[in-house]
C-alpha positions as CSV (number, residue, x, y, z in Angstrom):
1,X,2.6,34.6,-72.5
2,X,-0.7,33.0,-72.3
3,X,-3.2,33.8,-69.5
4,X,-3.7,30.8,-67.4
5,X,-6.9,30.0,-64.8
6,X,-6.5,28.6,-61.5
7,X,-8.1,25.0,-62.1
8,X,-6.2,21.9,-60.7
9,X,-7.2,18.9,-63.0
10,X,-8.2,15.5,-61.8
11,X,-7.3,12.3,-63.5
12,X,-9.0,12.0,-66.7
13,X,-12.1,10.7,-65.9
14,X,-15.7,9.5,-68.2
15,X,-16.4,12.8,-70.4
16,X,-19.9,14.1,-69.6
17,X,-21.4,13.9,-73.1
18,X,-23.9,16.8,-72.9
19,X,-24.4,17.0,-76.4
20,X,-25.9,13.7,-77.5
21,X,-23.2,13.0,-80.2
22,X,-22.1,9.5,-81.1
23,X,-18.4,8.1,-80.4
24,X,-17.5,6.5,-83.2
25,X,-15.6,3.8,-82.8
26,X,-17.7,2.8,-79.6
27,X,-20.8,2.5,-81.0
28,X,-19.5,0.2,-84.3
29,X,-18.4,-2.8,-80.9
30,X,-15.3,-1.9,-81.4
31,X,-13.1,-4.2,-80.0
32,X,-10.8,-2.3,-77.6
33,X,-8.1,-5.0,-76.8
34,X,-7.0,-5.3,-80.3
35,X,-4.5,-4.3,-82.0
36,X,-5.4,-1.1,-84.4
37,X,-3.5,-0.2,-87.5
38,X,-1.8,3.6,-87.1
39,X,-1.4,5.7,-90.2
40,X,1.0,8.6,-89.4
41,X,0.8,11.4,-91.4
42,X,3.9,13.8,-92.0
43,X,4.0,17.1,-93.6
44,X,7.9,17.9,-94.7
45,X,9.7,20.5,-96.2
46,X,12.8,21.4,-96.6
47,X,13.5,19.1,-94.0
48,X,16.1,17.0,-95.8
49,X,19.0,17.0,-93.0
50,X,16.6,16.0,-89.7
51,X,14.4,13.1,-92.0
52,X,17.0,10.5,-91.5
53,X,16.7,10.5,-87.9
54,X,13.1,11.0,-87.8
55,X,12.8,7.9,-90.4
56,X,15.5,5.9,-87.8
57,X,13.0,6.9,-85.1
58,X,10.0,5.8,-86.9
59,X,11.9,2.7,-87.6
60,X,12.4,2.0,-84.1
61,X,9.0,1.5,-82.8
62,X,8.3,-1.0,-80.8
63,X,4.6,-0.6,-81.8
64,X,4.9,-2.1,-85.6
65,X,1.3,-1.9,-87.3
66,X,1.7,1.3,-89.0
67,X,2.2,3.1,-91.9
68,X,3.5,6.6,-93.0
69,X,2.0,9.6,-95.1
70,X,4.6,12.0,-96.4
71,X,3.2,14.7,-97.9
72,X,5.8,16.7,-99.6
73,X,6.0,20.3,-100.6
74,X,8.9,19.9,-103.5
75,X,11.4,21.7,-102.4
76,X,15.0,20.5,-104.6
77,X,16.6,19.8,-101.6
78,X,16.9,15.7,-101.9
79,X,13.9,15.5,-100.0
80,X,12.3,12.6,-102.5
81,X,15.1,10.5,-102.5
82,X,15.7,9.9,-99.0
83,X,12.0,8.9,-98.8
84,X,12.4,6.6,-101.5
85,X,15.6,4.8,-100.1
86,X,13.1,4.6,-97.0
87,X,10.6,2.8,-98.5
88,X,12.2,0.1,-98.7
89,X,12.3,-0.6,-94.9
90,X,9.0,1.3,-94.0
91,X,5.6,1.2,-94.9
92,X,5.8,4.6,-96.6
93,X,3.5,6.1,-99.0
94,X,4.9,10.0,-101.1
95,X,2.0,12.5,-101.7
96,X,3.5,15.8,-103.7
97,X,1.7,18.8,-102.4
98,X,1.1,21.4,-105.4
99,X,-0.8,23.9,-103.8
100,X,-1.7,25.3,-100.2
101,X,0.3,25.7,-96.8
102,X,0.5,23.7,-93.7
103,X,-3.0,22.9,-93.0
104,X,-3.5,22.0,-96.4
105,X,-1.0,19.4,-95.5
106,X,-2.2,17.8,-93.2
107,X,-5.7,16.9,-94.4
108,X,-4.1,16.2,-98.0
109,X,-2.3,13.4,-95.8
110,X,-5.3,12.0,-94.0
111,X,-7.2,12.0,-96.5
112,X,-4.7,9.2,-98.0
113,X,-4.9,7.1,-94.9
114,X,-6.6,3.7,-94.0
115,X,-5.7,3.6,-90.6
116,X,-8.3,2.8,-87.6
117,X,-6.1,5.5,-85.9
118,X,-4.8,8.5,-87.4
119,X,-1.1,10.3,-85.8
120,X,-0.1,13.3,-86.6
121,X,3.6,14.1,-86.6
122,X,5.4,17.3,-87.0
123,X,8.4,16.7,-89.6
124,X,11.0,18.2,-86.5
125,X,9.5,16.0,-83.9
126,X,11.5,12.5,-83.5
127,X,8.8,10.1,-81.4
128,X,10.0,8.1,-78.7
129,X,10.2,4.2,-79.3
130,X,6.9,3.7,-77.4
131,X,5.6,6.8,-79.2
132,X,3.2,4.4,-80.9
133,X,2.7,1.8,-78.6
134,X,1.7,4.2,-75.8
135,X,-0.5,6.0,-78.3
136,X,-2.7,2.9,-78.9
137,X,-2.8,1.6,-75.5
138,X,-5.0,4.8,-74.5
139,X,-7.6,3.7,-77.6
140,X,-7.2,0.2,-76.7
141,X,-8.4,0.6,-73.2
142,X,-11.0,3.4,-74.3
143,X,-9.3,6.3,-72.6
144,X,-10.1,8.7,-74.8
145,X,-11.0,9.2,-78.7
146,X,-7.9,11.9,-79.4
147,X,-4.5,12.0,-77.7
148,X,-2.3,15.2,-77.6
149,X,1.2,13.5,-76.4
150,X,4.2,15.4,-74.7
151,X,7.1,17.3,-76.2
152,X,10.5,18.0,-74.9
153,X,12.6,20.7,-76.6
154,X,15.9,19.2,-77.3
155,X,19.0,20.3,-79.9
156,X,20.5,17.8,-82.7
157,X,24.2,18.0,-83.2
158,X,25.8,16.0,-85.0
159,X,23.4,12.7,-84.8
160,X,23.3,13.2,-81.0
161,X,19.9,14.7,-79.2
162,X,20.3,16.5,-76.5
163,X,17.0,17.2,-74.5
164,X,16.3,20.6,-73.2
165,X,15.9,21.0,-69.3
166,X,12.3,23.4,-69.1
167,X,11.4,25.0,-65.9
168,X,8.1,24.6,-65.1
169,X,5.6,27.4,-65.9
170,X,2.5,26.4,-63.5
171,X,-1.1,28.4,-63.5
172,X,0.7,31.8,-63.4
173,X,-2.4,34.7,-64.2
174,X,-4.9,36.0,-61.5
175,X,-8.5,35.1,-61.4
176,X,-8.7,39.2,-61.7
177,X,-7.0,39.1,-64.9
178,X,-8.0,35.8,-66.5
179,X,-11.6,37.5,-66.2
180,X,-10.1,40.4,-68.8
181,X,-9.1,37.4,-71.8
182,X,-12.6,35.9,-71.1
183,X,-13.9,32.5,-70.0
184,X,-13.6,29.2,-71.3
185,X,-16.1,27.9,-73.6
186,X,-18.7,25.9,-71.6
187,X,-17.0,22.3,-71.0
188,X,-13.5,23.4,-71.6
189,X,-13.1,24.9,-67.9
190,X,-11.1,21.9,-66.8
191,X,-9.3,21.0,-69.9
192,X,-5.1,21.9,-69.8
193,X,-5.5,24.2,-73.2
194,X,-9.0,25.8,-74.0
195,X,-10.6,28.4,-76.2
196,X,-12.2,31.5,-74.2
197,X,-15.2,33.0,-75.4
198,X,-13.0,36.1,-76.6
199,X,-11.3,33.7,-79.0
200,X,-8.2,33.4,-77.2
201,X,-6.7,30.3,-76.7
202,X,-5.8,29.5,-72.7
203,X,-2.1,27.5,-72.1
204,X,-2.4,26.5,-68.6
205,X,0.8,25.8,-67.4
206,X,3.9,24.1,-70.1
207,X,3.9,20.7,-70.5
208,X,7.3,20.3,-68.0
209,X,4.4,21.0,-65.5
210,X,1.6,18.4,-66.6
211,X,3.9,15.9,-67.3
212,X,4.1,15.4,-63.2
213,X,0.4,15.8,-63.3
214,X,-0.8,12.8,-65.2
215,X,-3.3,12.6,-68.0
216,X,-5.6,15.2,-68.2
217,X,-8.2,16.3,-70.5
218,X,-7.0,18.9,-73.6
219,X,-8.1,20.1,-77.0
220,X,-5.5,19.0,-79.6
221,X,-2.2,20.7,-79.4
222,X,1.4,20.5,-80.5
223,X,4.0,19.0,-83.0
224,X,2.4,15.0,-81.9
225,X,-1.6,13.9,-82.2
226,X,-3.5,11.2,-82.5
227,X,-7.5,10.7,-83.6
228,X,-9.8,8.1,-84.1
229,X,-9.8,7.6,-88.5
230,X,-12.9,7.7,-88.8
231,X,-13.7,10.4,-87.0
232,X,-10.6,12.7,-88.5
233,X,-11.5,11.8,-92.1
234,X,-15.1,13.1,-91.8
235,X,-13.4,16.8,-90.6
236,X,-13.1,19.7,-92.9
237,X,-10.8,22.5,-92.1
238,X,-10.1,25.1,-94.5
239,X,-6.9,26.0,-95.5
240,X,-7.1,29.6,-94.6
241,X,-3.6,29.7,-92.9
242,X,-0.2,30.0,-93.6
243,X,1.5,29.6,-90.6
244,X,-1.1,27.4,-89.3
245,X,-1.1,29.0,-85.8
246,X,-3.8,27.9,-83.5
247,X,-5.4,25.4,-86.2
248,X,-5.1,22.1,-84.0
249,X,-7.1,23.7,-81.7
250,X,-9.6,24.3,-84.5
251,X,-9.3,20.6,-85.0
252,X,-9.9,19.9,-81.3
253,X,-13.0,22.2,-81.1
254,X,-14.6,20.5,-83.9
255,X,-14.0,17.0,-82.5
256,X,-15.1,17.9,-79.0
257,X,-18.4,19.3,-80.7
258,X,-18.8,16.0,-81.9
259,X,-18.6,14.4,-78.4
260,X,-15.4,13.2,-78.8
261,X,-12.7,12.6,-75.6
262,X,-9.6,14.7,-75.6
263,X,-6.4,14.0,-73.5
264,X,-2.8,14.9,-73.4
265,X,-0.7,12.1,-71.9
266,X,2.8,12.4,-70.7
267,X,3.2,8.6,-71.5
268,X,2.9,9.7,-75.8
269,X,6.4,11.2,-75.9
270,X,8.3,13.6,-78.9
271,X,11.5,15.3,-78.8
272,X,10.6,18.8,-81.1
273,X,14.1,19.9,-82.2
274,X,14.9,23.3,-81.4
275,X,16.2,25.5,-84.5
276,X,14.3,28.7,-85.3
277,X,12.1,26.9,-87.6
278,X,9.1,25.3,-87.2
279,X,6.4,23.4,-89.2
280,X,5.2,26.6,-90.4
281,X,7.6,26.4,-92.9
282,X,8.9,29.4,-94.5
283,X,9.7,31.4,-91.4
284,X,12.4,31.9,-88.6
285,X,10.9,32.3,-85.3
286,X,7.4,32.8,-86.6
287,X,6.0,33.5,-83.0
288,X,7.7,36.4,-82.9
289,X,6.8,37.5,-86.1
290,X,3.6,39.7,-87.0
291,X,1.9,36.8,-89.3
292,X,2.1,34.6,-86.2
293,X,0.0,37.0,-84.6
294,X,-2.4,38.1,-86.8
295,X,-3.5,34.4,-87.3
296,X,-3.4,34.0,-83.6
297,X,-5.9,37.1,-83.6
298,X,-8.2,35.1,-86.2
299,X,-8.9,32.1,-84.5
300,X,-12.3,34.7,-83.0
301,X,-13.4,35.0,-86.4
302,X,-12.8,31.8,-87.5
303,X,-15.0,30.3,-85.0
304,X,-17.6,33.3,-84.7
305,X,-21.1,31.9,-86.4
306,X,-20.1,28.4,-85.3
307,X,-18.9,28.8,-81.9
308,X,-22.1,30.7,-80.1
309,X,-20.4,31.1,-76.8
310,X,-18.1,33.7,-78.8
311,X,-18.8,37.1,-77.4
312,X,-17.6,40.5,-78.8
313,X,-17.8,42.4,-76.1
314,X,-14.9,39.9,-74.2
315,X,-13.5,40.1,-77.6
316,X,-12.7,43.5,-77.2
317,X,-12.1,43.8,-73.4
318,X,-9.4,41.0,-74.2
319,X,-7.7,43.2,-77.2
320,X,-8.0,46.3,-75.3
321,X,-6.3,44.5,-71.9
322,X,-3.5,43.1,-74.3
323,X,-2.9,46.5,-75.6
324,X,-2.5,48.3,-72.4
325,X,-0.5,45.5,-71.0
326,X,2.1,46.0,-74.1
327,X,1.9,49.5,-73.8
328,X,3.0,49.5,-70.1
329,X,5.9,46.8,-70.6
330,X,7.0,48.0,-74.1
331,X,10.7,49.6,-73.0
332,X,11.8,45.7,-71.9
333,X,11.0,44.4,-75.6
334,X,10.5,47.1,-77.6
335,X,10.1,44.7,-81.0
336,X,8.0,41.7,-79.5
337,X,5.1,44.1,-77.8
338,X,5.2,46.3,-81.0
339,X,4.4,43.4,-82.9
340,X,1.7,42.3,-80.6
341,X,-0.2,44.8,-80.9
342,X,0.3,44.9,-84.7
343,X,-0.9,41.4,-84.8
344,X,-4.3,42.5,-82.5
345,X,-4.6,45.6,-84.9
346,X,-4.1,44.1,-88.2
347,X,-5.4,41.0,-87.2
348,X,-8.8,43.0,-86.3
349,X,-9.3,44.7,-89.1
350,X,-8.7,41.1,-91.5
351,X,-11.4,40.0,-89.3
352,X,-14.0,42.6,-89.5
353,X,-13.5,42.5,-93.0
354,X,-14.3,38.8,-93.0
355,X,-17.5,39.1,-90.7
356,X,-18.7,41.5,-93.0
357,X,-18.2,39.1,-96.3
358,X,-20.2,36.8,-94.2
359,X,-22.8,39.3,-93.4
360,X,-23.6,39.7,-96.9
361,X,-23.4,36.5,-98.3
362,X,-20.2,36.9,-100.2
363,X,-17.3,34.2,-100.2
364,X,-13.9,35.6,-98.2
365,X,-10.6,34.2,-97.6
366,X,-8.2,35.8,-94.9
367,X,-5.0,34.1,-97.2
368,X,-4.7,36.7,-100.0
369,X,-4.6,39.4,-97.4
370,X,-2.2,36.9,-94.7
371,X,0.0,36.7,-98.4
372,X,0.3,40.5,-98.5
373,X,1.7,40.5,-94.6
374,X,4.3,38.0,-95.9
375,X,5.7,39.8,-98.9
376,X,5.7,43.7,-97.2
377,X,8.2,40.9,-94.1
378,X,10.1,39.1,-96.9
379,X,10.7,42.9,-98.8
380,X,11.9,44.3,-94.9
């Protein structure tokens, strides 16, 4: 579960620019009524049974300027050839990934785009027919600069999608206890997912609750986003994941450095198929499993030096709170708050050992240790 504050959002309204950064498209006179061109970029692998539907869905938009990014980790399962058949309907461009994880992915795709926008679209995530459309009316009419749209769970059985009813998780945690995970960095109190400044990333409430909400302001999140080109071509995030938990908002923290807007809409609409594997890849139900939360636990370090709202000391009342917590509830899920407080452990001391590289000068990666977690999971 994560710790949520007791902030009720207003509709999204002009973002304060405190840090005299320049909006991209807005200062190049943009013209907002027009129509943009959308690349969408799609990691896949071993994805080979759910692509024809996502390819059907993709078909299906009502919004046609667009093109599509595969980027493909090989994976012999007939992957290739359904993308090929494709291309002959869709605008569809093949990039074969050699190296690298899901991040890797991702920026291997945009950096093969043209688009004036860029989407970004997990390979288990069939858009809506107005996914587009809606997506570009919010740059169209200046809205925002980054859109983080909706998802609804749902199961696919035999070519029919069957949506998931959620109950809605509102603002759940105390202001006594949100105070022991930290605060929000400074201008992300009022945004629907932030970063405190003990690393940990704030989930205010599931989306079954903000979609009754409105548009509100968010950092980038989930299985469907969309960024100005431009301003998502000039990014660099290093592929120091495998999973790749917590890297959008990585993503989103960099673009809201640069002064850039960030939403989630209801209106931008995905249906994330529900089957025990996500885009991570290579894993069955990675958030219950320790790699999940180690990198989870890393997002502190990965930020610390660049992030100066980061503070140690919440660091550590946040890991020592989370601890005690598990501790105290560890007879009703023995497994999952073992694991957590494995992940806060190992993921500790893979960061320490990091800040201490960068103390010294000396180049680190956290993946050769994250790829030593993997094998001692795949040997048990």
């Amino acid at each position: 579960m994560y710790p949520c504050h007791n902030y009720l959002f207003d509709k999204i309204t002009e973002e304060q620019n405190t840090k005299n950064q320049i909006h991209p498209m807005r200062n190049n006179k943009v013209n907002f009524g027009q129509d943009f061109w959308v690349s969408v970029v799609i990691p896949t692998h071993k994805r080979a049974d759910v692509l024809p539907y996502l390819l059907s869905a993709l078909r299906r938009q009502s919004y046609k300027n667009f093109d599509v990014v595969f980027v493909v980790k090989p994976s012999n399962d007939n992957t290739e050839s359904i993308l090929r058949q494709a291309a002959n309907t869709l605008k569809l461009k093949v990039v074969i990934q050699t190296e690298g994880h899901i991040v890797d992915a991702y920026f291997l795709g945009v950096k093969h785009t043209t688009g004036n926008i860029v989407a970004l679209l997990d390979d288990d995530a069939l858009p809506a027919e107005d996914w587009l459309e809606e997506t570009v009316k919010i740059f169209q009419t200046s809205q925002a600069d980054g859109v983080t749209g909706d998802s609804f769970p749902a199961l696919l059985k035999q070519g029919n999608l069957k949506i998931i009813k959620e109950p809605e998780i509102p603002e759940t945690f105390s202001q006594f206890e949100f105070a022991f995970f930290g605060y929000p960095i400074k201008g992300l109190e009022e945004y629907k997912n932030a970063i405190a400044n003990s690393g940990f990333v704030y989930e205010r409430g599931n989306n079954a609750y903000w979609r009754k909400r409105g548009t509100v302001r968010a950092l980038l999140r989930g299985p469907s986003m969309a960024v100005w080109g431009d301003a998502l071509r000039t990014i660099e995030v290093p592929g120091e994941w495998l999973l790749g938990c917590a890297w959008e908002m990585v993503l989103g923290w960099q673009l809201w450095q640069k002064g850039l807007r960030l939403i989630y809409s209801p209106q931008v609409r995905v249906y994330h198929i529900v089957h025990g594997r996500t885009s991570s890849r290579d894993f069955l139900s990675p958030r219950a499993d320790l790699l999940w939360a180690v990198e989870a636990e890393l997002l502190f370090y990965r930020l610390y030096g660049s992030e100066p709202q980061l503070s140690t000391i919440h660091k550590l009342e946040s890991d020592l709170f989370r601890v005690a917590h598990s501790l105290k509830n560890i007879r009703s899920n023995p497994r999952y708050h073992i694991r957590k407080i494995e992940g806060i452990s190992i993921g500790n001391i893979i960061g320490i050992k990091w800040l201490l590289y960068k103390s010294i000068g000396v180049s680190y990666s956290p993946l050769p240790d994250l790829i030593k977690i993997k094998k001692i999971q795949t040997q048990t």
